[in-house]
C-alpha positions in Angstrom: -17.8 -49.7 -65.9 -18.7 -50.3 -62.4 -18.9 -48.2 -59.3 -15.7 -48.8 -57.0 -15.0 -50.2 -53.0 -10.9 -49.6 -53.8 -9.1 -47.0 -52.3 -11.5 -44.4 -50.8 -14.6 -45.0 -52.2 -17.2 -47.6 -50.5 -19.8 -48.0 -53.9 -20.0 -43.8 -53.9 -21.6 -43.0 -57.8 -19.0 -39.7 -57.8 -15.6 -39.8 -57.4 -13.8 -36.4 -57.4 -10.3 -36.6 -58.5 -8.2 -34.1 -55.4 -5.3 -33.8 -58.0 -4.5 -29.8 -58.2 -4.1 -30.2 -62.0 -7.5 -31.9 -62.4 -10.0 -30.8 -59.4 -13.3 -32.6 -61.4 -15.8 -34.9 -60.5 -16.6 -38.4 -62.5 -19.8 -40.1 -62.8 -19.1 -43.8 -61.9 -22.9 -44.9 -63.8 -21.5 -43.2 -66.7 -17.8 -43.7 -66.8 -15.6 -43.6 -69.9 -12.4 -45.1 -70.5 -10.4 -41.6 -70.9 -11.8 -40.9 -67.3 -9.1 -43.0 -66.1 -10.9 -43.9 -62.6 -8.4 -47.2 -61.5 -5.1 -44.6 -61.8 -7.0 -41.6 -60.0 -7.5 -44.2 -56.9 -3.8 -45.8 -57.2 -2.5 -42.1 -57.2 -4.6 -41.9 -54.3 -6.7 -38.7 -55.5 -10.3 -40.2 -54.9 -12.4 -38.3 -53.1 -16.2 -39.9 -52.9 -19.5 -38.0 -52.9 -23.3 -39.4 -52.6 -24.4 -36.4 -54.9 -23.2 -34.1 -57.5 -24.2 -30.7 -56.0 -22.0 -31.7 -53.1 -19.1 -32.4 -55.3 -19.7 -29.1 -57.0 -20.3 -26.9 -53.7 -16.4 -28.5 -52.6 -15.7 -26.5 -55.6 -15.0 -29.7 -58.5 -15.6 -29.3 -62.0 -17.6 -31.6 -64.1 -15.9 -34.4 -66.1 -15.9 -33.4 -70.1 -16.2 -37.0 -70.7 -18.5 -38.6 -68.5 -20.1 -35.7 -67.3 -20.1 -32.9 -70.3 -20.5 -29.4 -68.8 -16.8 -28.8 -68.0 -16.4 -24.8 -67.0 -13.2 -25.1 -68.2 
């Protein structure tokens, strides 16, 4: 897939999905299908981040698909 400039993200490689159910962060250079980036933006949950230690220190989890690593 392709990094994104819908919704809140301006070509950002993380997006971090703000839903309360979900709090993780997607890698868009390594996205997978079952990350479901396009509905996370229309439900307006993007958050963008430069970096992954800043999408971690905001307290997101790590993507089991794109990612790996989940805590959860």
């Amino acid at each position: 897939m392709a990094r994104r400039h819908t919704g809140n993200m301006n070509g950002e490689r993380y997006l971090a999905n703000k839903s309360a159910s979900k709090r993780e962060v997607h890698d868009l250079d390594n996205e997978k299908t079952n990350c479901q980036i396009d509905e996370i933006i229309r439900a307006k949950n993007d958050v963008p981040y430069n970096s992954l230690s800043s999408a971690h220190t905001a307290g997101y989890d790590n993507c089991a698909y794109c990612l790996g690593g989940s805590t959860r």
